[in-house]
C-alpha positions in Angstrom: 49.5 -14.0 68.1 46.3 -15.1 66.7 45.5 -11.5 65.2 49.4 -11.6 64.0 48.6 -15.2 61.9 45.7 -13.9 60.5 47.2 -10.3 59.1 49.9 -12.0 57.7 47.3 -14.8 55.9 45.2 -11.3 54.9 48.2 -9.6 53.6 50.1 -12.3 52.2 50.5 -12.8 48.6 47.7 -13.5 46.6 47.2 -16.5 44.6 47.7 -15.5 40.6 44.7 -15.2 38.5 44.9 -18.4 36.1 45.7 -16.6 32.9 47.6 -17.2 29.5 49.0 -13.7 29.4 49.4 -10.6 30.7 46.6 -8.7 33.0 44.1 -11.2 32.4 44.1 -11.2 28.5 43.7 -14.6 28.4 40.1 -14.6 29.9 39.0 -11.5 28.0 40.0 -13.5 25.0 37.8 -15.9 26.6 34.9 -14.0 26.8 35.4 -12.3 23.6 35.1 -15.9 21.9 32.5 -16.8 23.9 30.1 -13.7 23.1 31.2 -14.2 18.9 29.9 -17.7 19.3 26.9 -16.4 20.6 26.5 -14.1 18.1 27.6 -16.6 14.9 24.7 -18.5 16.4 22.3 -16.4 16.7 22.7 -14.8 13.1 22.9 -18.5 12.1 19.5 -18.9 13.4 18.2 -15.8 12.1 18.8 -17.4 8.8 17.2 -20.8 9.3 14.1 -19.2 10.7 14.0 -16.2 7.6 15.1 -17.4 3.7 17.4 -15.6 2.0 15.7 -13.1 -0.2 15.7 -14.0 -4.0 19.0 -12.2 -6.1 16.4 -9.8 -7.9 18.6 -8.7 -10.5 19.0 -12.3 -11.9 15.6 -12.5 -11.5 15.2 -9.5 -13.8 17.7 -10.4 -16.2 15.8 -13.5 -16.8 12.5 -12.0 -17.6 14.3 -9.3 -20.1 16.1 -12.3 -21.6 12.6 -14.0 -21.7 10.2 -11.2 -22.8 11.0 -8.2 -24.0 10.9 -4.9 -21.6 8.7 -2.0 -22.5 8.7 1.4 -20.9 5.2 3.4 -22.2 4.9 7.0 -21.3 0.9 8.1 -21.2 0.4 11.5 -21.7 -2.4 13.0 -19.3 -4.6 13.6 -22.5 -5.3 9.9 -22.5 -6.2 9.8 -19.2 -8.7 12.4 -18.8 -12.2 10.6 -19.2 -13.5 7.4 -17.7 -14.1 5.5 -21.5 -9.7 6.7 -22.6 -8.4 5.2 -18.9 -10.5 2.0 -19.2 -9.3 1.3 -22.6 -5.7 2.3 -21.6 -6.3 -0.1 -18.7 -7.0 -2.6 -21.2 -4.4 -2.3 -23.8 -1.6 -2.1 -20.8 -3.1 -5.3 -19.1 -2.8 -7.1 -22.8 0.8 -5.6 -23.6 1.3 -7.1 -20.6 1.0 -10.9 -21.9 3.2 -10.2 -24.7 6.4 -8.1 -22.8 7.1 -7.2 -18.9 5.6 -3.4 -18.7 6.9 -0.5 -17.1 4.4 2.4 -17.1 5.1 6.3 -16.3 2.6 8.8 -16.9 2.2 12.6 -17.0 -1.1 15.1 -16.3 -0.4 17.8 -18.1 -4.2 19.3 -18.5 -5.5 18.1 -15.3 -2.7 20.0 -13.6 -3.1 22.9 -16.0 -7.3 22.9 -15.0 -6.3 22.3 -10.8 -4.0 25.3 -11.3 -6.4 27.3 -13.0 -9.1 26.8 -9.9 -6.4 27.7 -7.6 -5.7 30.5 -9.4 -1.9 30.2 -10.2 -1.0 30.9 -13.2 0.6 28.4 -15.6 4.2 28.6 -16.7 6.0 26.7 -19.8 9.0 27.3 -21.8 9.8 24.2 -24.9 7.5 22.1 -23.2 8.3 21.9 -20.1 6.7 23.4 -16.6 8.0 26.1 -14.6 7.3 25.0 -11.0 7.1 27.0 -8.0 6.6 26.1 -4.7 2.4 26.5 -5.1 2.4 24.6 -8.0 4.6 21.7 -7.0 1.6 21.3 -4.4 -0.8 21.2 -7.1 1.2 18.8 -9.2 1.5 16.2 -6.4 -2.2 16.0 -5.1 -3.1 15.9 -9.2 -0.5 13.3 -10.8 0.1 11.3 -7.6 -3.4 11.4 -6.0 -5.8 11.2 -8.4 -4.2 10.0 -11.8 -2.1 7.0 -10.3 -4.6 5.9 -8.2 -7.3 6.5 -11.3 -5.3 4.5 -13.8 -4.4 1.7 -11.4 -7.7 1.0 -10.3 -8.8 0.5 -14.2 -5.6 -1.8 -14.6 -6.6 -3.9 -11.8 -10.1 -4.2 -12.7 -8.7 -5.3 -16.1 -6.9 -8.2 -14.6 -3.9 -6.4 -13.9 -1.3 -6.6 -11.3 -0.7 -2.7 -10.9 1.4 -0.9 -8.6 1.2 2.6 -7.9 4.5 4.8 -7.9 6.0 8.0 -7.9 9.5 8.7 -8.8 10.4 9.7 -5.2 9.4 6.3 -3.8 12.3 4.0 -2.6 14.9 4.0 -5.3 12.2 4.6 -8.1 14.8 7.6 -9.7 16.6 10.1 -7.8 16.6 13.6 -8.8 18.6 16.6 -8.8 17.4 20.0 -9.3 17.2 21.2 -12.7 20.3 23.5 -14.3 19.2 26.4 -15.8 18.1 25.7 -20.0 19.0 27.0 -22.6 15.4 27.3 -24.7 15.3 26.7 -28.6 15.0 30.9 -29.1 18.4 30.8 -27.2 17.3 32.3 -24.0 18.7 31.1 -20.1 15.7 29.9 -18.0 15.5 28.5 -14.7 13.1 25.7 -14.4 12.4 25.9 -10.9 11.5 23.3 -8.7 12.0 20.8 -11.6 14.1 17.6 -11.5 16.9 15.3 -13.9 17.1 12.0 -13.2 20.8 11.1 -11.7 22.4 7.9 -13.1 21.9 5.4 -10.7 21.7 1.8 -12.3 18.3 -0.6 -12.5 16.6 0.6 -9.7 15.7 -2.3 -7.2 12.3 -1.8 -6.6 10.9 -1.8 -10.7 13.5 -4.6 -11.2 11.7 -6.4 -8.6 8.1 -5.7 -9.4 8.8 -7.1 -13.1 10.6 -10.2 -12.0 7.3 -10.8 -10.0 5.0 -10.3 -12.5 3.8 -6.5 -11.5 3.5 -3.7 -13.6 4.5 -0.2 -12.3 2.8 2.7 -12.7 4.7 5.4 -12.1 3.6 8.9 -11.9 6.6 11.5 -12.4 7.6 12.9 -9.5 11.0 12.5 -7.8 12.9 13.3 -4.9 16.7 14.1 -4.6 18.2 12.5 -2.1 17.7 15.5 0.9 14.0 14.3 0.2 13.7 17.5 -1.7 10.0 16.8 -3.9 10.8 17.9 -7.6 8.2 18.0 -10.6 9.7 16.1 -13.5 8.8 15.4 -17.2 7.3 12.3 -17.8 8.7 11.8 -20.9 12.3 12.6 -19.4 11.4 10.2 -16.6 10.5 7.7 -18.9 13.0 8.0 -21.5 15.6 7.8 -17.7 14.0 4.3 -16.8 14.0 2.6 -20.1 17.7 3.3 -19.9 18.7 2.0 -16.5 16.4 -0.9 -17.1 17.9 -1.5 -20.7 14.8 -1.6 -22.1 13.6 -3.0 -26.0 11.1 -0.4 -26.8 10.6 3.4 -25.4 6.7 3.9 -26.0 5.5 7.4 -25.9 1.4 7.9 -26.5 -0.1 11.0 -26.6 -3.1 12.7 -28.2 -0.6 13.2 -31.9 0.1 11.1 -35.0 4.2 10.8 -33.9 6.1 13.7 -35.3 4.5 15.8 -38.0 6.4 17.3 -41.6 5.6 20.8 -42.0 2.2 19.6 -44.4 1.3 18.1 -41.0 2.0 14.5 -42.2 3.7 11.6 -39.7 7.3 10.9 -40.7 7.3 7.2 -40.3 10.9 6.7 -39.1 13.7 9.3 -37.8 17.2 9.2 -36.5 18.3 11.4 -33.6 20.0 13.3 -36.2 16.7 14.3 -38.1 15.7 14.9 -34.4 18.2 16.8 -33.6 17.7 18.9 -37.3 14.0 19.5 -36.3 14.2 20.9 -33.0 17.1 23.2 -34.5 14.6 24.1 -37.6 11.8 25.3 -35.2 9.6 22.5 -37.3 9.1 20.4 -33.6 6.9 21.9 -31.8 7.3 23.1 -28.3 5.3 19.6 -26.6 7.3 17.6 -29.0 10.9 18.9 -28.7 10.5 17.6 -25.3 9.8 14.2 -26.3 12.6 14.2 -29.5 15.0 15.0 -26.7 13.9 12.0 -24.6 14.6 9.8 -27.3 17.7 11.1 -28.3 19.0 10.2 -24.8 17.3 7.0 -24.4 18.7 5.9 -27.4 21.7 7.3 -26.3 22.1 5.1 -23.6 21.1 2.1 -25.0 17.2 1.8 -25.5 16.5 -0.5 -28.5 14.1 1.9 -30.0 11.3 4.5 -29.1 8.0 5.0 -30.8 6.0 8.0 -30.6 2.1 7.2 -31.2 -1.4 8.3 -31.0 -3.2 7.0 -27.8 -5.9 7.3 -29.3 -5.7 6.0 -32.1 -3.1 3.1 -32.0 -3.9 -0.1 -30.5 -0.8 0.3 -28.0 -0.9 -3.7 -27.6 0.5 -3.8 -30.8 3.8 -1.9 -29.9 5.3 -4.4 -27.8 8.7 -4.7 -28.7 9.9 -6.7 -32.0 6.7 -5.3 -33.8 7.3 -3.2 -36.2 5.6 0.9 -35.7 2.0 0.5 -37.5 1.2 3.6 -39.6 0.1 6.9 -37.6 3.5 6.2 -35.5 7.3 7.6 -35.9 9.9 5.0 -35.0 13.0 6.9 -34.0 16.2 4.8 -34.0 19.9 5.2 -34.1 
C-alpha cells in the first residue's frame, strides 16, 4: 500500500508551470527583458565612461566657413634638394595661418632616377606613367617612403602640425583601376596599374585632420577597395580632393611659369574652354595637359578656382585663397 501511495503521488499530475501563455512564453519573455535591460545598461555605461566623439563634418564645415580651404599639389621637382623642401616647409607652415591646407604631392624625377638604378625602364604617354607591377614597387618605397616622410619632417620642424598620408590610407580616396585613354595623337593606351579616384564624398579622415588644426600631406597613392595598390597622378588626386572637400583654391606648383603661349609667355588667366582649345591644338605640352585636365574637372565639380604656379619662384603663401594670382601664375576659372 505504501509503494501504491507513493506511485500514484510520483505519477500524479504535475503542478503547472506559473506562466502567462503557452509553453512557458511568458518566462522567456521574462528572460528576454531581463537580458535587454542588461544590455540598455551596459551600452548606457559604455557611454558615460567614453564621450561621444565630436560630429566631424560640422566641425569641418565650420573651419571652411571660417577660413578658406586650400588644396596645393607639389610637384617632386620642388622637393628634390634639402634648401627647395625647407622653404616649401616654410611657405606651407605660413599658408597655414591664413587658410586650412590640404597637401598632395607627386615624385616624378625621384621615381624616374629609382627606376633608372633598378634598371626598369620608364614609361609615359600625355603625362602620365605607365605602371607595371616592378614599378608600382618603386613608386611606393619613393613617394610614400622617402618624400612624405622628407617633407613632413621639414613641416614639423617649421612649426607645423603635419600628417603623413597616402591615398590608400583609411578613406583618404578610393580608387579604381584606370580605363584605357585615349592620348592627344588619338591612340588607345592602357595605363596599367594606375588609378581614378571614385566619388565618394569629404573623406572623414582629411575632414577631421583640418577641423583639428593638421595639415595632410598626402602622397598619391591609392587603393581600390580589394586593397588593390594603384599609382595615381598627383595632380588628378589633388584636383579629386579639392572637389570632395569643396575647396576655395586648387594650387598646383611645379618647376613652370603656369601655362606658356607658343612665344613661351604665361597666360595670366584661362577658362576650361581655352584649356580645353590648348590641349586640342597640341600647344599644352604633354606634363601640362595633365594638369589643364585636373582643372577642368576640379572646376567642374565645384572648386572655386585653380592656379598653376612656379614653386620656385612664387611665394606660395601668397596664394591662399581670396588673393588674387601674382604675375608668373595662370588663374584658370570657369
Amino acid at each position: 500500500m505504501t509503494v501504491r501511495r507513493k506511485a500514484r503521488r510520483t505519477l500524479g499530475p504535475r503542478k503547472p508551470a506559473a506562466t502567462t501563455g503557452p509553453s512557458g512564453t511568458g518566462r522567456v519573455k521574462t528572460v528576454a527583458t531581463k537580458q535587454a535591460a542588461t544590455k540598455e545598461a551596459s551600452r548606457a555605461a559604455t557611454r558615460r565612461r567614453k564621450p561621444a566623439m565630436p560630429n566631424v563634418e560640422s566641425a569641418f564645415r565650420r573651419t571652411r566657413a571660417s577660413v578658406p580651404v586650400i588644396v596645393l599639389k607639389l610637384g617632386g621637382e620642388l622637393l628634390e634638394q634639402p634648401s627647395d623642401v625647407r622653404r616649401i616647409a616654410a611657405a606651407i607652415v605660413a599658408l597655414t595661418k591664413r587658410s586650412a591646407l590640404v597637401v598632395v604631392h607627386g615624385g616624378g624625377k625621384e621615381i624616374d632616377a629609382a627606376l633608372a638604378t633598378a634598371g626598369i625602364p620608364k614609361q609615359q604617354i600625355d603625362g602620365l606613367r605607365v605602371t607595371d607591377a616592378p614599378t608600382l614597387d618603386v613608386v611606393v618605397s619613393v613617394l610614400a617612403g622617402a618624400i612624405n616622410t622628407r617633407l613632413v619632417a621639414a613641416i614639423r620642424r617649421g612649426g607645423g602640425r603635419p600628417v603623413g598620408l597616402t591615398g590608400a590610407d583609411a578613406t583618404v580616396a578610393t580608387m579604381k583601376r584606370a580605363a584605357p585613354i585615349t592620348t592627344v595623337a588619338g591612340d588607345r593606351v592602357d595605363l596599367g596599374l594606375v588609378g581614378d579616384p571614385i566619388a565618394n564624398g569629404a573623406p572623414t579622415l582629411i575632414t577631421a585632420l583640418v577641423a583639428g588644426g593638421y595639415v595632410p600631406v598626402i602622397a598619391c597613392i591609392g587603393a581600390t577597395r580589394s586593397g588593390q595598390l594603384l599609382n595615381v597622378n598627383a595632380d588628378t588626386l589633388a584636383s579629386h580632393l579639392a572637389a570632395e572637400l569643396g575647396a576655395a583654391r586648387l594650387v598646383i606648383a611645379g618647376g613652370t611659369a603656369g601655362v606658356l603661349d607658343d612665344a613661351g609667355r604665361t597666360i595670366a588667366r584661362l577658362t576650361t574652354g581655352d584649356a580645353e582649345r590648348l590641349i586640342k591644338a597640341g600647344t599644352a605640352n604633354k606634363g601640362m595637359v595633365a594638369k589643364l585636365q585636373a582643372c577642368r574637372s576640379a572646376l567642374r565639380h565645384g572648386v572655386g578656382d585653380v592656379v598653376i604656379a612656379n614653386g620656385r619662384e612664387v611665394r606660395l603663401e601668397s596664394l591662399a585663397g581670396g588673393a588674387a594670382a601674382p604675375a608668373g601664375c595662370t588663374q584658370v576659372v570657369r
